[in-house]
C-alpha positions in Angstrom: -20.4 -56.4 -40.9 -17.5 -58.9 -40.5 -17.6 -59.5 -44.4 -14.1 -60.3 -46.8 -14.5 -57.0 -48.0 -14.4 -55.2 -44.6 -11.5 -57.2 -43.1 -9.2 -56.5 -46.1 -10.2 -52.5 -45.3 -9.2 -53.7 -41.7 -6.4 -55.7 -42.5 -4.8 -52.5 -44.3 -5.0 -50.5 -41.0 -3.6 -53.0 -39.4 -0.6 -53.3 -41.7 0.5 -49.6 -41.3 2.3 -49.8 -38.0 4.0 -52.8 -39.0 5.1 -51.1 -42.1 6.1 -48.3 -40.3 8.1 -50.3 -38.0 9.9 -52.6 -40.7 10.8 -49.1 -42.9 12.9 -48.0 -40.1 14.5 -51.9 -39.5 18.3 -51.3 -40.0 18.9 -54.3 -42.0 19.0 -55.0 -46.3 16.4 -57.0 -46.5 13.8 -54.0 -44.8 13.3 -51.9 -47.6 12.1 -54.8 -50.1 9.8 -55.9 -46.7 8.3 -52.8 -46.5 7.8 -52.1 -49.9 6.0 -55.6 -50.1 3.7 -54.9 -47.1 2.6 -51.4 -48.8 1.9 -53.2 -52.1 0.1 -55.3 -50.2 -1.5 -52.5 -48.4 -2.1 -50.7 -51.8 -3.8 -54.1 -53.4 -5.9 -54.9 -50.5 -7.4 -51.2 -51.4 -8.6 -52.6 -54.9 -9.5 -56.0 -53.6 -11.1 -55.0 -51.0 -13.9 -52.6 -53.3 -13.7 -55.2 -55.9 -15.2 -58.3 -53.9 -17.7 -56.1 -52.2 -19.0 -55.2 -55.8 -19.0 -58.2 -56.7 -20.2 -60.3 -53.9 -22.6 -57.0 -53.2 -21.2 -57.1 -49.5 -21.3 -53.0 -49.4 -21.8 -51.7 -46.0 -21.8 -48.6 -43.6 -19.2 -49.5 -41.8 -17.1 -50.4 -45.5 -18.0 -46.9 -46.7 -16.7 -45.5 -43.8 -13.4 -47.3 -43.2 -12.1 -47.6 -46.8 -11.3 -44.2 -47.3 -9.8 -43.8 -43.8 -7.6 -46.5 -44.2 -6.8 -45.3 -47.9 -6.0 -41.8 -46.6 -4.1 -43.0 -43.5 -2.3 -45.5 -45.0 -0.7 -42.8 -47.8 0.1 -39.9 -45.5 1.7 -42.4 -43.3 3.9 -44.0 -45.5 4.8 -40.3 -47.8 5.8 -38.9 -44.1 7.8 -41.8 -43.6 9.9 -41.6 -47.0 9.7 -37.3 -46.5 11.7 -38.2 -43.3 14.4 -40.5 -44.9 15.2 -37.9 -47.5 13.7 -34.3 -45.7 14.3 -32.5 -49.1 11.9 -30.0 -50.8 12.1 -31.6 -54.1 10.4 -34.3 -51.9 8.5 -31.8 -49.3 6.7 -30.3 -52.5 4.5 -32.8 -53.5 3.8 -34.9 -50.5 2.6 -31.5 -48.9 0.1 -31.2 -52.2 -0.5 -34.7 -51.7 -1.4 -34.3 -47.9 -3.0 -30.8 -48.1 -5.9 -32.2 -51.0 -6.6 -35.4 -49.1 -7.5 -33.2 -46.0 -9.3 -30.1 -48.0 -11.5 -33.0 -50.5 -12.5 -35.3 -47.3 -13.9 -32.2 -45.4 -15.4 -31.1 -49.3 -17.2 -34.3 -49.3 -18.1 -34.4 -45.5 -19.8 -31.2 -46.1 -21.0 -32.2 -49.5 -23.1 -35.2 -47.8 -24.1 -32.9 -44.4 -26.0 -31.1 -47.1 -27.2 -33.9 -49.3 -25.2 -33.2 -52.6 -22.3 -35.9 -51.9 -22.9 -37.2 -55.3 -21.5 -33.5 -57.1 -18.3 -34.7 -55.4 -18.0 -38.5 -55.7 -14.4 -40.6 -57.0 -13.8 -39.9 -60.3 -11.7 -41.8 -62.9 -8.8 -39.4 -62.8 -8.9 -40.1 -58.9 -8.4 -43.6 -59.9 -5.1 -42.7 -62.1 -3.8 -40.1 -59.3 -4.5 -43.6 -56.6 -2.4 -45.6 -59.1 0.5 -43.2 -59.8 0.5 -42.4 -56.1 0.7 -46.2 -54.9 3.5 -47.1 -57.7 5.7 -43.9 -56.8 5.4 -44.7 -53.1 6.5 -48.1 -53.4 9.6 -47.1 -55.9 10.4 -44.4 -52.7 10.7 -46.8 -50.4 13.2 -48.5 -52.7 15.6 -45.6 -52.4 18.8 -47.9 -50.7 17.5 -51.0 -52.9 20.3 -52.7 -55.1 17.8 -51.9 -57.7 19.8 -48.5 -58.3 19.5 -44.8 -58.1 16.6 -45.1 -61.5 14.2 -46.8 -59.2 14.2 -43.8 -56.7 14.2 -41.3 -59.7 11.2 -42.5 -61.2 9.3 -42.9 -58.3 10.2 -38.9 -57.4 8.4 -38.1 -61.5 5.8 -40.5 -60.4 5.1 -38.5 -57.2 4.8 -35.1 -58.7 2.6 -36.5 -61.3 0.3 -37.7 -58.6 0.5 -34.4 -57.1 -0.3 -32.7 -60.3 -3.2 -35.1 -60.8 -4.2 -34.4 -57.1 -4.3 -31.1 -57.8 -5.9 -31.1 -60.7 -9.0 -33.5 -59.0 -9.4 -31.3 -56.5 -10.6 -28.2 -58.5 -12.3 -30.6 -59.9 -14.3 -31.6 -57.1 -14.6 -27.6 -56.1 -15.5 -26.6 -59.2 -18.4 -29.6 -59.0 -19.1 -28.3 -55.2 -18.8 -24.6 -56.1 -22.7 -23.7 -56.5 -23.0 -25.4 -53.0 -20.0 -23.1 -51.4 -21.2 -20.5 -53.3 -24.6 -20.2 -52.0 -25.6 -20.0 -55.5 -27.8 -23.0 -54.3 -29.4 -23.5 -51.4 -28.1 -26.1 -48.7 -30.2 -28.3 -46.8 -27.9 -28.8 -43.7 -27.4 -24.9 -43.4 -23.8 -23.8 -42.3 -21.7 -26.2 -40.1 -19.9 -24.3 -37.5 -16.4 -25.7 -36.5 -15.4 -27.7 -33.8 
């Protein structure tokens, strides 16, 4: 359990209240320190799923905790750049971005209560929306940087790209889980009432 792999997934946790509390640091040098600890953040998240690959150090616990820390560590630091500029050309797409992490982790959740997770598993687009998503956030946390105002425009294209590749997953994965919803095919878990 207490493999590479599974302390770089816990490392990330970790790291997100420290970024939180070094974004809002009222000094120069906080921005460029926070947007180092999310990229560190961001490459612990390939790392992490490379060397248990590789080193074949998958686990339960791994499974479990990668995608939590992915999904905590995103909403966490898009809230925190949504509050330093609380505009809708910024509420837009971190409200797609938020709104499809919740709706495709209960898709899959359900998905795997009935034994079909693999009709919903990570795709390759997911893997471009992840990238686009990581590199925009990092370029919004910039915004004050002496790097200029470019750095903060690219980073808002970059973020409605991700939320147009979010979106675009996301049917994806509904269309792939739609015989399921449907009823077209028959579940094995039966309906899950909610809590």
């Amino acid at each position: 359990m207490w493999n590479l792999p599974n302390i770089l997934t816990m490392l990330r946790i970790v790291l997100i209240p420290i970024f939180v509390a070094v974004f809002y640091i009222d000094e120069p040098w906080a921005p460029y320190a926070a947007a180092a600890l999310f990229g560190a953040a961001a490459f612990t998240d390939w790392l992490d799923g490379y060397l248990a690959r590789l080193w074949e150090q998958t686990s339960p616990l791994g499974a479990f905790l990668d995608p939590v820390a992915d999904k905590l560590m995103v909403a966490v630091s898009l809230v925190v750049v949504l509050q330093a500029d609380p505009r809708i050309l910024l509420a837009l797409p971190v409200i797609v971005i938020i709104g499809r992490e919740i709706t495709v982790s209960a898709l899959r959740e359900w998905m795997a209560e009935i034994g079909a997770r693999a009709a919903v598993a990570v795709s390759n687009l997911g893997k471009v929306k992840t990238t686009a998503q990581m590199v925009s956030i990092v370029l919004l946390i910039l915004r004050d940087s002496i790097f200029g105002p470019w750095v903060y425009d690219l980073g808002i294209l970059l973020v409605y790209i991700a939320a147009i590749l979010t979106l675009w997953s996301m049917v994806l994965y509904l269309m792939a889980a739609w015989p399921s919803l449907s009823g077209k095919v028959p579940v094995k878990g039966g309906e899950k009432k909610s809590a």
